[in-house]
C-alpha positions in Angstrom: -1.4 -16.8 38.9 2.0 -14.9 38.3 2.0 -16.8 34.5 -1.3 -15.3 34.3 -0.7 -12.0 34.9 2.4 -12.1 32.3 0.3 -13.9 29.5 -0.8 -9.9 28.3 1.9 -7.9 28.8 3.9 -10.3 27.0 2.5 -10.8 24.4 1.8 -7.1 23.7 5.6 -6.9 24.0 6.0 -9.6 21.5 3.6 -7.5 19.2 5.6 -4.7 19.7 8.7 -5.5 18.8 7.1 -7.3 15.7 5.6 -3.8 14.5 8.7 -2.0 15.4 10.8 -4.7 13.1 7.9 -3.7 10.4 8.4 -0.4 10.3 12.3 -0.3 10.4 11.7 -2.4 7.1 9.3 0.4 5.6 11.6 3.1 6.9 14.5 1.7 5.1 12.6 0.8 2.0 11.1 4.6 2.0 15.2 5.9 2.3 16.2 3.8 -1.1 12.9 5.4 -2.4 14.2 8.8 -1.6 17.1 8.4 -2.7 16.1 7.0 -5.9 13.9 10.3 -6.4 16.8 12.6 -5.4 18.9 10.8 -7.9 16.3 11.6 -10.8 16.2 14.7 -9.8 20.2 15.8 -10.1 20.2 13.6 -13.6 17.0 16.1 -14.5 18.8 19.8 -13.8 21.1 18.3 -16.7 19.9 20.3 -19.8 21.1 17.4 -22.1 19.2 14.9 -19.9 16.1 16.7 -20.4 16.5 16.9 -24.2 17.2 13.3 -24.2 13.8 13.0 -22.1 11.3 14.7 -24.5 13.0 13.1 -27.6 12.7 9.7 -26.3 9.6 9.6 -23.8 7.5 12.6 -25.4 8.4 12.4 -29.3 9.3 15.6 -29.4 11.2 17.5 -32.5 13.0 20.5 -33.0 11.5 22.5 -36.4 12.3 21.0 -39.8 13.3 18.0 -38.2 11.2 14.6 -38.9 10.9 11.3 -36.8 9.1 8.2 -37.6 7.2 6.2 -35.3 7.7 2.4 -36.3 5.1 -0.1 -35.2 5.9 -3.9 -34.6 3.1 -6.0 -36.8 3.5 -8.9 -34.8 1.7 -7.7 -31.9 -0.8 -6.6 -33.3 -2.0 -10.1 -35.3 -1.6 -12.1 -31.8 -4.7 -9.9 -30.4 -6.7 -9.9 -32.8 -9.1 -13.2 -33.2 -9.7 -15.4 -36.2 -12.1 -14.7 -38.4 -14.3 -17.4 -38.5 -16.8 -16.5 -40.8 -18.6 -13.4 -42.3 -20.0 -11.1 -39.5 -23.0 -9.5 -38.8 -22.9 -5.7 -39.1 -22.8 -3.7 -36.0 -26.6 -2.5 -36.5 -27.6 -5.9 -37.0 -26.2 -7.0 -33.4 -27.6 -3.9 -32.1 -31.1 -4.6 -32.6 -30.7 -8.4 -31.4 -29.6 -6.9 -28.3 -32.6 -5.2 -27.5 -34.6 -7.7 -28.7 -33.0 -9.8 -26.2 -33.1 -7.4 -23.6 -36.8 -6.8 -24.2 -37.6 -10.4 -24.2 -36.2 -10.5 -20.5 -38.1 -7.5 -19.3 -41.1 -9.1 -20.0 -40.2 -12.6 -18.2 -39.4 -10.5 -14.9 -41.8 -9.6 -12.4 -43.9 -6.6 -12.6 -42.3 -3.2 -11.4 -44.5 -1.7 -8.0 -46.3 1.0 -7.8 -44.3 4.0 -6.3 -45.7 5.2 -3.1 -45.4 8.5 -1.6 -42.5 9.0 1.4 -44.7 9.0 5.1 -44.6 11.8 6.7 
């Protein structure tokens, strides 16, 4: 009987501590995120930082200055598929989709009648 009447507060116990062990691990992971975030922010009131920011992230110029944007080719030739053949043109795919989708429609059963709401 006494085992029995220990079973449940124990294990709520046991589940306790396990959540409090849970959130000491989010609370500590929340402080590096803080800190992280106040360190951005010091390295932001820097003027030169923030110069350095819009050149590189925002591609920004001051007047009479020019900057080139280079693209890497090589990415772009991995996502693009083979050509296998000559394709149909865009139109052409078009219609044989709603040919196709027309064709189903009919297949399907029919639609019911609406009825009015009861009142």
């Amino acid at each position: 009987m006494i085992a029995l009447s220990l079973a449940y507060p124990l294990r709520e116990y046991i589940a306790q501590r396990s959540e409090i062990a849970q959130l000491r691990a989010e609370q500590a992971r929340m402080r590096e995120n803080v800190e992280e975030l106040e360190q951005r922010s010091e390295e932001l009131q820097d003027p030169a930082q923030i110069e350095r920011e819009a050149r590189t992230r925002l591609h920004y110029q001051y007047p009479g200055e020019r900057s080139y944007v280079i693209l890497d080719g090589e990415d772009d030739d991995a996502e693009q598929p083979e050509a296998t053949g000559p394709r149909e043109p865009w139109f052409t795919q078009l219609w044989k989709s709603v040919k196709e989708a027309d064709e189903v429609g009919t297949e399907s059963e029919e639609i019911p009648e609406a009825q009015p709401p009861e009142r």
